[in-house]
C-alpha positions in Angstrom: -35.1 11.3 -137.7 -38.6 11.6 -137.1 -40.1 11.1 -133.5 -43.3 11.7 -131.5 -41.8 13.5 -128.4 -44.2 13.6 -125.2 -42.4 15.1 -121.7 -43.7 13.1 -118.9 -42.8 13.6 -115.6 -45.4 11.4 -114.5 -44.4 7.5 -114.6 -47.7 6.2 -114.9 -48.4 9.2 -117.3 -45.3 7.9 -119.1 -46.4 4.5 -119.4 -49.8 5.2 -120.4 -48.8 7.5 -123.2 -46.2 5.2 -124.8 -49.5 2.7 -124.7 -50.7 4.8 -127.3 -47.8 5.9 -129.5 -46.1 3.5 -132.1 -43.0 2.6 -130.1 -41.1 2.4 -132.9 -41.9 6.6 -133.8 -41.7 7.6 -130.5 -39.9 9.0 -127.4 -41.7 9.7 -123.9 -40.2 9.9 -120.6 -39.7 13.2 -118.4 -36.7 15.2 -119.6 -33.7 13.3 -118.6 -34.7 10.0 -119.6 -35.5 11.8 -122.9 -31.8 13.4 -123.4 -30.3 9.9 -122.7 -32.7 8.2 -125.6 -31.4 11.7 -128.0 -28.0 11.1 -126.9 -28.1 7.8 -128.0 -29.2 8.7 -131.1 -26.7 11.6 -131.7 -23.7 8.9 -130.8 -25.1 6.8 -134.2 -24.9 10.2 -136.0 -28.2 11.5 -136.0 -27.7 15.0 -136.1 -31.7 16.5 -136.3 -35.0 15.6 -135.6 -38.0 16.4 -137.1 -40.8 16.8 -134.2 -44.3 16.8 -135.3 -46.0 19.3 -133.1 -49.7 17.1 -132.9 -48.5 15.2 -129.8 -47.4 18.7 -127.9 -50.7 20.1 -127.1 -54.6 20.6 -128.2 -54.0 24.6 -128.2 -51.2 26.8 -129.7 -50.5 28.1 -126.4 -49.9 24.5 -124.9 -47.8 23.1 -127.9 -46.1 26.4 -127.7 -45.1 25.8 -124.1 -44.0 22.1 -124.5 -41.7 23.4 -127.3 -40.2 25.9 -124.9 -39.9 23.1 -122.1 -38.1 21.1 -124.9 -35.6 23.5 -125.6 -34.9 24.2 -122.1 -34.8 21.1 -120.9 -34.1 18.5 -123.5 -32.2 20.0 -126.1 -30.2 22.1 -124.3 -27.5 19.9 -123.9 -27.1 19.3 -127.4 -26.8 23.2 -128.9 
């Protein structure tokens, strides 16, 4: 699977940002919410995503940092 990934711990944030990404391409929501939409996924038998790094940042150092937060936070769980 491919998916637009954006960690918001901000509801509002949240909301606004899935304003703007195809909801069909997309998963926003602060970490938990976003390792109950992966686990979902994993129990139909996806077993990777693809994350396109655009969404993650405007600098290297941010998208670098949301990747890290991902890991940690999101995709822990699953390794």
């Amino acid at each position: 699977c491919q998916a637009l990934v954006s960690v918001q711990d901000d509801p509002a944030a949240a909301e606004g940002m899935r304003g703007r990404l195809p909801a069909d391409r997309s998963l926003v929501g602060s970490a938990s919410e976003l390792v109950d939409r992966i686990r979902g996924y994993a129990e139909l038998g996806v077993d990777e995503f693809i994350l396109p790094d655009f969404t993650l940042g405007r600098s290297h150092d941010d998208r670098v940092a949301v990747i890290d937060r991902l890991w940690e936070e999101v995709y822990a769980p699953f390794r």
